[in-house]
C-alpha positions as CSV (number, residue, x, y, z in Angstrom):
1,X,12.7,21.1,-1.8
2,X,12.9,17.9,-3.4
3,X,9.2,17.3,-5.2
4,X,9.9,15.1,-8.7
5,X,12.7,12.7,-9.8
6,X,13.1,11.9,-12.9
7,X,16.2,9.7,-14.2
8,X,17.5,5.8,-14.4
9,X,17.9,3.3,-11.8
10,X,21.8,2.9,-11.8
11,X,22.0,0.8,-8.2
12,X,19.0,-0.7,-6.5
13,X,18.5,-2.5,-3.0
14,X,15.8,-4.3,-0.6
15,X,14.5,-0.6,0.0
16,X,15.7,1.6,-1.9
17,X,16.5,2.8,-5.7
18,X,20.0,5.3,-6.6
19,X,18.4,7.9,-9.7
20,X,20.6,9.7,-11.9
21,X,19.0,12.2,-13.2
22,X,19.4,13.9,-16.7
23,X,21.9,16.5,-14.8
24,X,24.3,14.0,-13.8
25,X,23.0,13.9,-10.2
26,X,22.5,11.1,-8.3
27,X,19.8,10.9,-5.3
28,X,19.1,7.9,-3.5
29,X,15.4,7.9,-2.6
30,X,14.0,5.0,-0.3
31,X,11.1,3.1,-2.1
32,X,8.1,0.3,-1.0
33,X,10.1,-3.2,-0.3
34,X,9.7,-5.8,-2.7
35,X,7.5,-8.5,-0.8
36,X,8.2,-12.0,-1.2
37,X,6.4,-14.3,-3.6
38,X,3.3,-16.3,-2.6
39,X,3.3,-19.9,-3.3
40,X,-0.4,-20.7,-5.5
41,X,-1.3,-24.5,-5.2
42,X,-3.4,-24.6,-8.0
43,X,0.0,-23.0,-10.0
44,X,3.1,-24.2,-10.7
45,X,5.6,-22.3,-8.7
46,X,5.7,-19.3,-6.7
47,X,4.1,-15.9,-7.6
48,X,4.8,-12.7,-6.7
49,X,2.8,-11.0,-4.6
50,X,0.7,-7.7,-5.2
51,X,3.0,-4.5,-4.6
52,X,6.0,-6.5,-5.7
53,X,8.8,-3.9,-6.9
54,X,10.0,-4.8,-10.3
55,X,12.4,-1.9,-10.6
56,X,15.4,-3.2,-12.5
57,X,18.8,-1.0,-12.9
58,X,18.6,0.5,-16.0
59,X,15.0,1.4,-16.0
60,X,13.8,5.0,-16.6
61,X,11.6,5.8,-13.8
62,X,9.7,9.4,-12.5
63,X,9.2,9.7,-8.9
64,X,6.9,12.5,-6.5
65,X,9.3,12.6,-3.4
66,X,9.3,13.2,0.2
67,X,12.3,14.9,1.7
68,X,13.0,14.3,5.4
69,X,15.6,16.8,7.2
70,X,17.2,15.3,9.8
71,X,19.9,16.2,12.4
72,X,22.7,13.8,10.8
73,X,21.1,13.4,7.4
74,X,18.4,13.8,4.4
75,X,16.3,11.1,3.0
76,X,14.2,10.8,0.0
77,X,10.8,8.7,-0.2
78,X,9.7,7.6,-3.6
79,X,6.2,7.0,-4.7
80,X,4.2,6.7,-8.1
81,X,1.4,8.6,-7.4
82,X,0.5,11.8,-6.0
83,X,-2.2,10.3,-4.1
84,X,0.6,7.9,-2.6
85,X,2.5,10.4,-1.7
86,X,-0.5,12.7,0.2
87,X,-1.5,9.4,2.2
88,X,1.9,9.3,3.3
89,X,2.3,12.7,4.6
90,X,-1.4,12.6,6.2
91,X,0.2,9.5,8.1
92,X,2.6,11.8,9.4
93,X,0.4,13.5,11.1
94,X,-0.1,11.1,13.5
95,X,2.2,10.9,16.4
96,X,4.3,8.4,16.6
97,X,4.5,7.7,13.1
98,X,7.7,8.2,11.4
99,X,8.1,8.1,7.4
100,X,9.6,4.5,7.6
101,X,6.4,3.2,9.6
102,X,4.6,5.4,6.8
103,X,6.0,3.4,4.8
104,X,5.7,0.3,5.5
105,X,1.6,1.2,6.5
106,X,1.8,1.7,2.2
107,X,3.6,-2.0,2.2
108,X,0.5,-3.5,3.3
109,X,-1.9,-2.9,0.4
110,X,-3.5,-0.2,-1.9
111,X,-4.6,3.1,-1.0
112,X,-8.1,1.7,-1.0
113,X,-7.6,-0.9,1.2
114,X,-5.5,1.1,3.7
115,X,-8.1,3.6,3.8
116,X,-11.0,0.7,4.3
117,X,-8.9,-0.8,7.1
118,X,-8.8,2.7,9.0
119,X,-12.2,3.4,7.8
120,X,-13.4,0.4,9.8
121,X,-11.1,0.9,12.3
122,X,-9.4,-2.6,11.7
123,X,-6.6,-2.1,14.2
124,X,-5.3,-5.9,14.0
125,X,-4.5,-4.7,10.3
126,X,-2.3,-1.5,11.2
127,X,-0.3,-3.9,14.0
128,X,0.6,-6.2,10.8
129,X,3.2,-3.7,10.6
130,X,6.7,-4.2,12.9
131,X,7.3,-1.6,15.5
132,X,3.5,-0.2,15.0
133,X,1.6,-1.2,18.4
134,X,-1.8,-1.4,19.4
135,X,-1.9,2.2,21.0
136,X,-0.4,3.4,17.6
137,X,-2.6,1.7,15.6
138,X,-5.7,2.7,17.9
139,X,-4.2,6.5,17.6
140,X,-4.1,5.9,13.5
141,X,-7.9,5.3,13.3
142,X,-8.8,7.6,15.9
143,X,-6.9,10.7,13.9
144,X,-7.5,9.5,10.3
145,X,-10.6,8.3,9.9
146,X,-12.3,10.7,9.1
147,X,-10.2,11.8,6.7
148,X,-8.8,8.9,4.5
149,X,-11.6,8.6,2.2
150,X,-10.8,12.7,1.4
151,X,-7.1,11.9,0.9
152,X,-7.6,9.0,-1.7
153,X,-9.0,10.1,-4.9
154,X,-9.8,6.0,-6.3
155,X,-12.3,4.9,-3.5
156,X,-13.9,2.1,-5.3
157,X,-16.2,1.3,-2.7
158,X,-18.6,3.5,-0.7
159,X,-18.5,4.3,2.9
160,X,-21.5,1.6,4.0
161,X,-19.8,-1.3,1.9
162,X,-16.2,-0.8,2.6
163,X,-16.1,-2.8,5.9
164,X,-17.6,-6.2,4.1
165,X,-15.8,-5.7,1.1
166,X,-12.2,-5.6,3.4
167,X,-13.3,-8.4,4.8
168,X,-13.9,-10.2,1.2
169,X,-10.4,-9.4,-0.2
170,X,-8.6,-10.4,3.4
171,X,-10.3,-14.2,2.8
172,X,-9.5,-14.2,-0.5
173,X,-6.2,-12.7,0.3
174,X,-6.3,-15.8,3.1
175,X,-6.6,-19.2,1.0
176,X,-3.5,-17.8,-1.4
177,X,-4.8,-15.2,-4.0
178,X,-2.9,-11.7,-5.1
179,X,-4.5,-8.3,-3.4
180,X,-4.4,-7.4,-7.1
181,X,-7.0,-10.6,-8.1
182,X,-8.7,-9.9,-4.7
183,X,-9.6,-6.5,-5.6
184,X,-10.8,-7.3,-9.2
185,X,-13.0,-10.0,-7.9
186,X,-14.8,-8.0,-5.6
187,X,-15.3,-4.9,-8.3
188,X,-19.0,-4.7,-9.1
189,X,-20.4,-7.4,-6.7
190,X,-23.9,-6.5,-5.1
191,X,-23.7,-6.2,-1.2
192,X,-27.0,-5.7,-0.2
193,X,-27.0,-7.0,3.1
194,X,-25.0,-9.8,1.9
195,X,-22.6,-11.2,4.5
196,X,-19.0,-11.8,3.9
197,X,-19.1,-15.6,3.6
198,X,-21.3,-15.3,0.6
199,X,-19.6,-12.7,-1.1
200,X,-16.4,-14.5,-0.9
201,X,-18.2,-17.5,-2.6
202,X,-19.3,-15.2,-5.1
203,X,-15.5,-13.8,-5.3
204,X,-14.6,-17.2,-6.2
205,X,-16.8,-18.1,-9.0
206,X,-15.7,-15.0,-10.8
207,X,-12.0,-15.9,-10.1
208,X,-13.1,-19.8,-11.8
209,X,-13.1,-21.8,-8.3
């Protein structure tokens, strides 16, 4: 079994990273898509989005891995993280999830916002995702909610808070900011039976608008 990688990029593509490793071995492990960059009108230019990939060949990089045996082949997933890694494999315990659908659930955030969207059972959120349906989605919450805020170690946000919070970072997410600059403008704000509309406008003074 295939648990750690640790090597240099030599080839790189859309989805996936070629690691030789110390031993002269070379494994191919499938990694998060870069997404494209977000244009900022108050910027010059484009961005890049939150979760963008930066890997370059030539980097040193250290991977946890997933191994997938199948009938005409094996594939590695790459991820940073341990906890990355476990919230893919809880994934797979839903039916009808594969580890490329797994993977591209991870595409569409952080672990902690993931977990929020299945914690408040934000379907629309998991159908963002091609080839994942309503039922699928439906079947995601149904199966893991109860069990995501056990799988992800960094919970920022307690259980009564997460849904307004989610909302928060999806309307600041919404008139063109980063997840990244989403999350940190929500950290520390006061709910207190504080609707989303005026935690957004709170959101935004921090972030100088």
């Amino acid at each position: 079994m295939i648990s750690y990688l640790k090597g240099k990029i030599i080839e790189k593509s859309e989805r996936s990273v070629l690691v030789l490793t110390s031993g002269g071995v070379g494994y191919k492990v499938c990694v998060k898509v870069r997404k494209p960059a977000m244009s900022d009108p108050s910027r010059d230019g484009p961005r890049e989005a939150e979760g963008c990939s930066s890997l370059q060949v030539g980097d040193s990089i250290s991977l946890y891995t997933y191994l997938r045996v199948g009938e005409n082949a094996l594939d590695l997933f790459g991820f940073e993280t341990l906890e990355e890694k476990s919230f893919f494999e809880l994934l797979l315990t839903v039916s009808g999830i594969g580890p490329k659908s797994a993977m591209h659930i991870l595409e569409l955030g952080s672990l902690e916002e993931i977990s929020a969207a299945i914690g408040r059972g934000d379907v629309g959120y998991l159908t963002k995702v091609s080839g994942i349906g309503k039922k699928t989605a439906e079947r995601v919450v149904v199966e893991l909610k109860s069990k995501v805020t056990k799988s992800v170690k960094s919970i920022k946000f307690g259980d009564g808070d997460s849904e307004v919070l989610g909302e928060v970072i999806d309307g600041l997410v919404s008139l063109g900011y980063s997840r990244e600059e989403a999350r940190e403008a929500v950290k520390g704000l006061s709910v207190d039976g504080k609707d989303a509309g005026k935690l957004v406008k709170e959101a935004l003074r921090r972030l100088g608008k």
